[in-house]
N, CA, C and O atoms as a GROMACS GRO file, in nm:
protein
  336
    1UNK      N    1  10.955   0.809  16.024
    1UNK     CA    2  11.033   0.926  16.054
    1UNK      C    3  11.112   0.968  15.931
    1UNK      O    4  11.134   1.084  15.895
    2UNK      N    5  11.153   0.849  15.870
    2UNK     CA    6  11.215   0.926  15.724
    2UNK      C    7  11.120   0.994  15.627
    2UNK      O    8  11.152   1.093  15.561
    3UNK      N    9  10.998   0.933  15.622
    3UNK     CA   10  10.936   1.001  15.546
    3UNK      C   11  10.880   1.116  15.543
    3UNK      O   12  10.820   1.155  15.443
    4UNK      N   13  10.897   1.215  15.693
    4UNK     CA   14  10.878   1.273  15.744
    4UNK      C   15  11.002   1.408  15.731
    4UNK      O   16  10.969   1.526  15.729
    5UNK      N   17  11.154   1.358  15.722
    5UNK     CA   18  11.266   1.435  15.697
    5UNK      C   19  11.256   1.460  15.510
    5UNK      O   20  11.284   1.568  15.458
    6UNK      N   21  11.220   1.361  15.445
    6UNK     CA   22  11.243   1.345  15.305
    6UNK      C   23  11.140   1.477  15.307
    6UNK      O   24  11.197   1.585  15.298
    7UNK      N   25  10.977   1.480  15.318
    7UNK     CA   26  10.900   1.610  15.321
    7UNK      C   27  10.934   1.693  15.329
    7UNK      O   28  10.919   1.773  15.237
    8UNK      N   29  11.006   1.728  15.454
    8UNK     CA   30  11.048   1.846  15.498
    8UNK      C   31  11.131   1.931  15.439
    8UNK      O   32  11.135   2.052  15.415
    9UNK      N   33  11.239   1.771  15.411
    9UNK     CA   34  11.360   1.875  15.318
    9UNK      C   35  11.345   1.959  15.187
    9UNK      O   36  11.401   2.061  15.146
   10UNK      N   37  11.220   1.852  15.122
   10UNK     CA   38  11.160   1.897  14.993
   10UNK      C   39  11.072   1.984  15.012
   10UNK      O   40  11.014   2.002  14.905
   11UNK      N   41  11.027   2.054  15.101
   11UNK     CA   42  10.939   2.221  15.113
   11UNK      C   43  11.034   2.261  15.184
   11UNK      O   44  11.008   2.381  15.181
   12UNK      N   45  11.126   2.253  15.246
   12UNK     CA   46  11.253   2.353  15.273
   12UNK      C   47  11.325   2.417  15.094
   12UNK      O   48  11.381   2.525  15.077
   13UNK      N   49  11.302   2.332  15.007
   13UNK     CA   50  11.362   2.323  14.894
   13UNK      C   51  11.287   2.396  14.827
   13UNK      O   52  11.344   2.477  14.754
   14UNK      N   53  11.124   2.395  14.827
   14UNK     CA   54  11.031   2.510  14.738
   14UNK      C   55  11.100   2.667  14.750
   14UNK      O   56  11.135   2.717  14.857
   15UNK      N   57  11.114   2.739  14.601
   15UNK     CA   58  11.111   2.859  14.611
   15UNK      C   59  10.995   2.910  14.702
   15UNK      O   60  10.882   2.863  14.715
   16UNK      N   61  11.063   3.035  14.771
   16UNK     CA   62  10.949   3.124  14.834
   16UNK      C   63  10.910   3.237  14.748
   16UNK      O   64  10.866   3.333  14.811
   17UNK      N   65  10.916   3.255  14.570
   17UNK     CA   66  10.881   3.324  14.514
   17UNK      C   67  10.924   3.257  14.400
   17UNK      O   68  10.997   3.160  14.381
   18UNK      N   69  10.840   3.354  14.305
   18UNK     CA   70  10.894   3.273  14.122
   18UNK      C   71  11.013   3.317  14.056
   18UNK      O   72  11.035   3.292  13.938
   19UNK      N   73  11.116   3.403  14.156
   19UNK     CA   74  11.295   3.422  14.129
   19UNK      C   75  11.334   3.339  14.155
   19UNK      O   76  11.316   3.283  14.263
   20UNK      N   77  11.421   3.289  14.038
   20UNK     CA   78  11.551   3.195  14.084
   20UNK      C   79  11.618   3.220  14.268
   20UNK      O   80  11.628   3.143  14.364
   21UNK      N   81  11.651   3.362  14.248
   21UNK     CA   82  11.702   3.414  14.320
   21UNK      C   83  11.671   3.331  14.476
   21UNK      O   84  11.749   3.345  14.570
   22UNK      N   85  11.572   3.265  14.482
   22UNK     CA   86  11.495   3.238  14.600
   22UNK      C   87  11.527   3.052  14.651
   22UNK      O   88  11.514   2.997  14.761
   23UNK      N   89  11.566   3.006  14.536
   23UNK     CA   90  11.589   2.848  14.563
   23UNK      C   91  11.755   2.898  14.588
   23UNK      O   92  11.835   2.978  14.539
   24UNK      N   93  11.748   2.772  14.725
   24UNK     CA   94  11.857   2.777  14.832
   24UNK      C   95  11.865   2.641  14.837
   24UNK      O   96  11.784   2.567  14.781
   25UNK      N   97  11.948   2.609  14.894
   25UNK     CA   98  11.985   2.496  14.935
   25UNK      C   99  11.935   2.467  15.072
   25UNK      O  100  11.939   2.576  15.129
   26UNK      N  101  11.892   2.381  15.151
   26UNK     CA  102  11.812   2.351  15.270
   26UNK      C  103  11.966   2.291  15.370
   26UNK      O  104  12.026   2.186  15.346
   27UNK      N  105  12.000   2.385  15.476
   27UNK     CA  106  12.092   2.388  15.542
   27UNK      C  107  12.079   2.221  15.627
   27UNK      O  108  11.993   2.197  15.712
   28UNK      N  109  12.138   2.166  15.600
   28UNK     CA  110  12.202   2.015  15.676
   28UNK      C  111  12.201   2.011  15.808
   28UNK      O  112  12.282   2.086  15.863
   29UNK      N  113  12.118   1.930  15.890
   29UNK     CA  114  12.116   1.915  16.069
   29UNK      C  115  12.238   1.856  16.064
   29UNK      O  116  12.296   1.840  15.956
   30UNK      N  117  12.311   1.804  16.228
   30UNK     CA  118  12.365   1.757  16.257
   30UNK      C  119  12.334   1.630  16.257
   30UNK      O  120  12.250   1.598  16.341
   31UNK      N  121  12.397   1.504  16.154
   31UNK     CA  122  12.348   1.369  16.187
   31UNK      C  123  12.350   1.321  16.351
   31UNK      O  124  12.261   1.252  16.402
   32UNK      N  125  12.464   1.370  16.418
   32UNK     CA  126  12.460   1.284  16.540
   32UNK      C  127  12.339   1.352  16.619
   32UNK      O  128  12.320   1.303  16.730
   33UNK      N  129  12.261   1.445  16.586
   33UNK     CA  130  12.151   1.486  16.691
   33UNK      C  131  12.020   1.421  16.632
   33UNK      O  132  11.920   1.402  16.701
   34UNK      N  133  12.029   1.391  16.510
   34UNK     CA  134  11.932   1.312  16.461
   34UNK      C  135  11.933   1.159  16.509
   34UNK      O  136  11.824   1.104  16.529
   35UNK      N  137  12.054   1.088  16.529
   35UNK     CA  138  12.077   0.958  16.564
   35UNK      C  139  11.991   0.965  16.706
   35UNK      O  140  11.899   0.890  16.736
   36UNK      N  141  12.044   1.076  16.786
   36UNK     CA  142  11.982   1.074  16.930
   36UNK      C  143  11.874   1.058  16.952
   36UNK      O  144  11.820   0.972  17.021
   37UNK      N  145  11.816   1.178  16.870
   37UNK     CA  146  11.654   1.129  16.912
   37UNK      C  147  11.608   1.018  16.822
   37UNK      O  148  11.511   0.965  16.874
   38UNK      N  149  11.639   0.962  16.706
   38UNK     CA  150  11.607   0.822  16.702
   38UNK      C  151  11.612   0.751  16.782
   38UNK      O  152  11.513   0.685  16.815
   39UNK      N  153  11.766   0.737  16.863
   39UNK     CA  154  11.784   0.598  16.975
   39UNK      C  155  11.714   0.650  17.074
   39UNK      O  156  11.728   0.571  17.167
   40UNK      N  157  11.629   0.759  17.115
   40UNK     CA  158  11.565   0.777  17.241
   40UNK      C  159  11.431   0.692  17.213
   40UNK      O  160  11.393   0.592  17.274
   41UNK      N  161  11.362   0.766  17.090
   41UNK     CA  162  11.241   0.686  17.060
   41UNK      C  163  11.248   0.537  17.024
   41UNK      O  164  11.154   0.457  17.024
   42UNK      N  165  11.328   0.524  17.005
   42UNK     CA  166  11.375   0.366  16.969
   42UNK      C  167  11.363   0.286  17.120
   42UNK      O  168  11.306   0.184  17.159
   43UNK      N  169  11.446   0.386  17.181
   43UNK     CA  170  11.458   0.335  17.365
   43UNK      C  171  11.312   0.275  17.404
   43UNK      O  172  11.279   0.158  17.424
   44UNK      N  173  11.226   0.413  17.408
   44UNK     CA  174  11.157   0.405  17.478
   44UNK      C  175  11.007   0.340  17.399
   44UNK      O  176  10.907   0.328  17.470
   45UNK      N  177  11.000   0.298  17.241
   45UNK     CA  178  10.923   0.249  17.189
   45UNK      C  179  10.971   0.046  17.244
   45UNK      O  180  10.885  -0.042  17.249
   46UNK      N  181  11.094   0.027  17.270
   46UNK     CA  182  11.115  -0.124  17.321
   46UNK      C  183  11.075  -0.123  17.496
   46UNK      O  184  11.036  -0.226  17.550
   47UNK      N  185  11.088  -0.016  17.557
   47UNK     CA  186  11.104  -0.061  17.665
   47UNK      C  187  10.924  -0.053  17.687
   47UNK      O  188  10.872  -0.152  17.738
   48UNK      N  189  10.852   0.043  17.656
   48UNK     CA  190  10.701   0.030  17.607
   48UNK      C  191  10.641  -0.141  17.554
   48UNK      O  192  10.563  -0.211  17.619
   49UNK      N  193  10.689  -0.169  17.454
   49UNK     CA  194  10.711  -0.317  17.456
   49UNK      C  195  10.732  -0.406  17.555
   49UNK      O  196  10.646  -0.491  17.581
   50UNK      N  197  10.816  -0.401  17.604
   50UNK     CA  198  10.888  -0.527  17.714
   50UNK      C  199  10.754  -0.499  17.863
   50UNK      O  200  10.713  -0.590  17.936
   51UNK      N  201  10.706  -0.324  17.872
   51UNK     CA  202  10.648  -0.339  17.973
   51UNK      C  203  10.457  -0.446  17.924
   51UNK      O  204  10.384  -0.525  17.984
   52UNK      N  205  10.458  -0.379  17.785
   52UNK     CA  206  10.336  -0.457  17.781
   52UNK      C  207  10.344  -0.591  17.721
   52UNK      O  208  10.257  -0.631  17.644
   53UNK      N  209  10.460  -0.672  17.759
   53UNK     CA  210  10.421  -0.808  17.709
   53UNK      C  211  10.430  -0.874  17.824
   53UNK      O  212  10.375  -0.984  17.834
   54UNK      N  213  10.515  -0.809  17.947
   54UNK     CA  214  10.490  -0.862  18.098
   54UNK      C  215  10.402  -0.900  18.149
   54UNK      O  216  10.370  -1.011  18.190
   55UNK      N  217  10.315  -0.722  18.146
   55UNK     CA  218  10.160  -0.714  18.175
   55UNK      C  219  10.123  -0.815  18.125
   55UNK      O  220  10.100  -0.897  18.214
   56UNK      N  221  10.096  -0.868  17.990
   56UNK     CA  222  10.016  -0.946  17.900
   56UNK      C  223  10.034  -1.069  17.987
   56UNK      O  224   9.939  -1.098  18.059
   57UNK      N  225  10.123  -1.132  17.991
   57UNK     CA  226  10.186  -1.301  18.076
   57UNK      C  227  10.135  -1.283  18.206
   57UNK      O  228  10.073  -1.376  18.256
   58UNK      N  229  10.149  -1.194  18.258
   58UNK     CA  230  10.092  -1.175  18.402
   58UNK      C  231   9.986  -1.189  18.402
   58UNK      O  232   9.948  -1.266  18.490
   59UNK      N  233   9.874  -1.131  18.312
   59UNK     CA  234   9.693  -1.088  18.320
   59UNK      C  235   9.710  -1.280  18.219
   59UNK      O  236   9.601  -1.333  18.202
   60UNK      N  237   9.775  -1.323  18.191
   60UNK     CA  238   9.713  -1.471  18.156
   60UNK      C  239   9.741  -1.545  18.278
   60UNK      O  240   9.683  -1.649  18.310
   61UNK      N  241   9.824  -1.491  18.338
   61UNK     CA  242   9.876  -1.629  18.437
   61UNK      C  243   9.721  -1.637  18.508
   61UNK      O  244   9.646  -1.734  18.520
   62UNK      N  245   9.700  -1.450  18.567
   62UNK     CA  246   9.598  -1.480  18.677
   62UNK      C  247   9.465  -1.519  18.604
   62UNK      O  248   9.385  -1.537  18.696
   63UNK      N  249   9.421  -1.534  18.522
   63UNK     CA  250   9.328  -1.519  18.404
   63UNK      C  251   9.324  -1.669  18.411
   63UNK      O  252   9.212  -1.715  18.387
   64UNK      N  253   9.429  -1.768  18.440
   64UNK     CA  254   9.449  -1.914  18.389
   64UNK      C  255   9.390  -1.973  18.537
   64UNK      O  256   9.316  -2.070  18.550
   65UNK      N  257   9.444  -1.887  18.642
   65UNK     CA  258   9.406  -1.901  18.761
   65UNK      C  259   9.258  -1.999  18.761
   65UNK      O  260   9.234  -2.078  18.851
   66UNK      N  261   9.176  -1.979  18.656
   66UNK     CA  262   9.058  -2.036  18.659
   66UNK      C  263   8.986  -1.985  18.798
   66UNK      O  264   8.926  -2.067  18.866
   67UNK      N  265   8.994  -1.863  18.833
   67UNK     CA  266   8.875  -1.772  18.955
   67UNK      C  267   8.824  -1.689  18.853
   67UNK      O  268   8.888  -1.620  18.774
   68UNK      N  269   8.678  -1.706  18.866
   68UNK     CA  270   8.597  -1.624  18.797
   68UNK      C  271   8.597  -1.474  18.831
   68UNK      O  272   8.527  -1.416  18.748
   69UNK      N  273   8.639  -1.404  18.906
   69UNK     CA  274   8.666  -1.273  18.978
   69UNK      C  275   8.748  -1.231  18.913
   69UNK      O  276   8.725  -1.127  18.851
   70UNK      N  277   8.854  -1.286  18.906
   70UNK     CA  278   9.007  -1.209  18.855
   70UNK      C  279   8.934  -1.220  18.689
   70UNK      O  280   8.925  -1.124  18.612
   71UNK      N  281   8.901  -1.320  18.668
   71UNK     CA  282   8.918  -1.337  18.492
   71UNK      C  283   8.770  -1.196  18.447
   71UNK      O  284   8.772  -1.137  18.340
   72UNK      N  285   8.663  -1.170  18.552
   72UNK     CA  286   8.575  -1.083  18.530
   72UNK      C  287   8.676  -0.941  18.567
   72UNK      O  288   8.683  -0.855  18.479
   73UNK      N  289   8.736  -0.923  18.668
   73UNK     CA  290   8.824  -0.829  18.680
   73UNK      C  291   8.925  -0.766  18.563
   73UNK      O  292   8.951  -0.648  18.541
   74UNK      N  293   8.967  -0.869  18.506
   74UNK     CA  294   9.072  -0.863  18.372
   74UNK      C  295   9.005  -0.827  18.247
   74UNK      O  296   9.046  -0.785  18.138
   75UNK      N  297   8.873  -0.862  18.300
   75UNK     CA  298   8.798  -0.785  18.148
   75UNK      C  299   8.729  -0.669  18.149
   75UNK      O  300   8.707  -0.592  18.056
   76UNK      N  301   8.693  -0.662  18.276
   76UNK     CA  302   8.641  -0.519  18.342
   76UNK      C  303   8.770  -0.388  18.302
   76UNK      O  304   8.765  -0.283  18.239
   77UNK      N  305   8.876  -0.458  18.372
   77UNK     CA  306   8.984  -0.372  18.368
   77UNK      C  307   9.052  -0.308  18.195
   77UNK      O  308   9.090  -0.197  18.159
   78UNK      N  309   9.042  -0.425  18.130
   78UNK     CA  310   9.100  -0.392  18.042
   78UNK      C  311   8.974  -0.291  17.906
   78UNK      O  312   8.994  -0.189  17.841
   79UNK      N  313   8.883  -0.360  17.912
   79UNK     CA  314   8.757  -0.244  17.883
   79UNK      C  315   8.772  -0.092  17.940
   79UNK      O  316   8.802   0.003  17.868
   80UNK      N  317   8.751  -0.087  18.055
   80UNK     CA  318   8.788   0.048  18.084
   80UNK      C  319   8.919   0.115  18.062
   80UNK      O  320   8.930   0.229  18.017
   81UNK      N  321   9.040   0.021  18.102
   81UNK     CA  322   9.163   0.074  17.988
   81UNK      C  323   9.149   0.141  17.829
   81UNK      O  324   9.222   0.230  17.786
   82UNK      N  325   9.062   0.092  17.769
   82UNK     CA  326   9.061   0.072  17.651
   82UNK      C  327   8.944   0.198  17.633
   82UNK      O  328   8.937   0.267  17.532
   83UNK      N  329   8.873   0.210  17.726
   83UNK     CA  330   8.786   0.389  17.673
   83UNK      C  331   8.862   0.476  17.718
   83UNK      O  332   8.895   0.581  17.662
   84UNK      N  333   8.895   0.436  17.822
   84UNK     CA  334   8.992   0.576  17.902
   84UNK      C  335   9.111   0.626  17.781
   84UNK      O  336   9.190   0.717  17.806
   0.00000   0.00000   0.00000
């Protein structure tokens, strides 16, 4: 994401013609609205995490189960996860 603001600011910064007249200064966001949507994506990139490492412990537990159904099920399932 920074590398993404650093870009921006620097073609906000290109003249829009070959006059001086034309390089401006690139008007400053509000840091605290920038913090926000960091800590949102931040939020929701951990809680994305926490849900798939559950899943993960769960699909081993039943997987450990040693039933050939569930462990063919868990691979069925997660294959088709994985084209979809």
């Amino acid at each position: 994401m920074g590398k993404a603001l650093l870009l921006r600011r620097a073609l906000l910064a290109l003249p829009h013609s070959l006059s001086q007249e034309a390089v401006v200064e690139p008007e400053e966001e509000d840091p605290g609205s920038e913090q926000g949507r960091w800590f949102g994506y931040h939020a929701g990139q951990t809680l994305f995490h926490v849900l798939q490492v559950v899943l993960g412990y769960l699909l081993m537990l039943a997987v450990m189960s040693y039933n050939a159904w569930i462990f063919l099920g868990a691979i069925l399932g997660s294959t088709l996860g994985y084209f979809l």
